[in-house]
N, C-alpha and C positions, 0 to 999 in steps of 0.2 A: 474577539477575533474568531477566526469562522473558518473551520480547517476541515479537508478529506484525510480520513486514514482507511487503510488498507490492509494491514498487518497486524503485529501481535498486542497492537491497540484498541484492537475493537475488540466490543463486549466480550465478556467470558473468554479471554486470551491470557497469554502470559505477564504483556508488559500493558494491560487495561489499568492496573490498579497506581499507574504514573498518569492520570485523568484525572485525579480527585479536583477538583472544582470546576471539573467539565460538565456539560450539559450535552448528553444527545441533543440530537435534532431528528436528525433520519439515515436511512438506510438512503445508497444512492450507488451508483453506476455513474462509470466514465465514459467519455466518445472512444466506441471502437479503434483507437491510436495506440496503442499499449502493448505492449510484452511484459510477461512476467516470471521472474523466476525464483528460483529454491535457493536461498542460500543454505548449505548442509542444511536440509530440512527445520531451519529455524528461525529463519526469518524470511519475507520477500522479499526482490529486490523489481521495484516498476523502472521501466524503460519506454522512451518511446520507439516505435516501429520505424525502424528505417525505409526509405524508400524502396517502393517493392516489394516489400514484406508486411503479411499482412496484419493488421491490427487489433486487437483486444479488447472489447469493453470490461474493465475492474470492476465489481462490487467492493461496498464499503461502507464510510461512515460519517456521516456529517458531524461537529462536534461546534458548539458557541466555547471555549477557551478562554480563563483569562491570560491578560498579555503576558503577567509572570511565569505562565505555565509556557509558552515556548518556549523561550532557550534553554527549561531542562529536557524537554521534548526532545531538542535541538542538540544537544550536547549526548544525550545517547545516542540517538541517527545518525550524527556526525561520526563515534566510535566505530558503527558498524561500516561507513563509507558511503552515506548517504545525505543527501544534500534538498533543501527544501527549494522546492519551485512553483509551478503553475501548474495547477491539473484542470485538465477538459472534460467538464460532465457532459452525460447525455445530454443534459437540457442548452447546452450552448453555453453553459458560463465557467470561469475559470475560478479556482478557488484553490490556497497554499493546500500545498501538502508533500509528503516526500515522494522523492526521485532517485535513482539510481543512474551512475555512469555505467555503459555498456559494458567495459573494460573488469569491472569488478564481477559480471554475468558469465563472464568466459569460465570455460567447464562447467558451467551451470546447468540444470536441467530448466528446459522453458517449460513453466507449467500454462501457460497461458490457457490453453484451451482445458483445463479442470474447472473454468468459471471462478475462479478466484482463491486466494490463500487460504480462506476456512475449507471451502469446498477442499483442496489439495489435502489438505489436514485430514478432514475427513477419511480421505481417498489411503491415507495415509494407515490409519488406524481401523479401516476396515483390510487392509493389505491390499490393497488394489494400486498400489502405485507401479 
């Protein structure tokens, strides 16, 4: 199975080392559709952009998965209040990965335009948030 992540999944993160029998594939960016934000600076939460409001291309993380390894994927994300769907890469094709209900973003900070959760992290730990 063949999954985007975005968060504290990808390499050198906090929650990378629940991947064990993943396989990279590549680095990858989403269609400009997106919003993103901070959960208390500890996880992201992706959204699509509502009408009107303009949209975000993600960085991130292609990963080959075996099937056993989603629903523990799936059972953390679910904890946090997040829910797997269809993500829109740049290239036109749609591929699982997690989603966020906008409702959970509220009080959130949009980091959308940091270019993505590492980048914010970064931004983070050099104090520039």
């Amino acid at each position: 199975m063949t999954i985007f992540v975005n968060g504290e999944l990808m390499r050198g993160l906090s929650m990378h080392d629940m991947m064990q029998g993943a396989n990279y594939i590549k680095d990858a960016v989403t269609a400009p559709i997106y919003r993103l934000f901070s959960i208390d600076d500890r996880y992201p939460a992706m959204v699509m952009a509502q009408p009107f409001e303009d949209g975000y291309p993600v960085p991130g993380e292609i990963y080959e998965i075996p099937h056993s390894l989603w629903p523990q994927i799936m059972a953390n994300e679910r904890q946090l209040g997040l829910y797997a769907g269809s993500i829109w890469l740049s290239d036109g094709h749609a591929m699982r990965g997690i989603l966020s209900v906008r409702e959970l973003c509220e009080g959130y900070p949009d980091i959308s335009s940091y270019g993505g959760w590492r980048a914010y992290r970064d931004s983070l730990q050099a104090g520039n948030k």
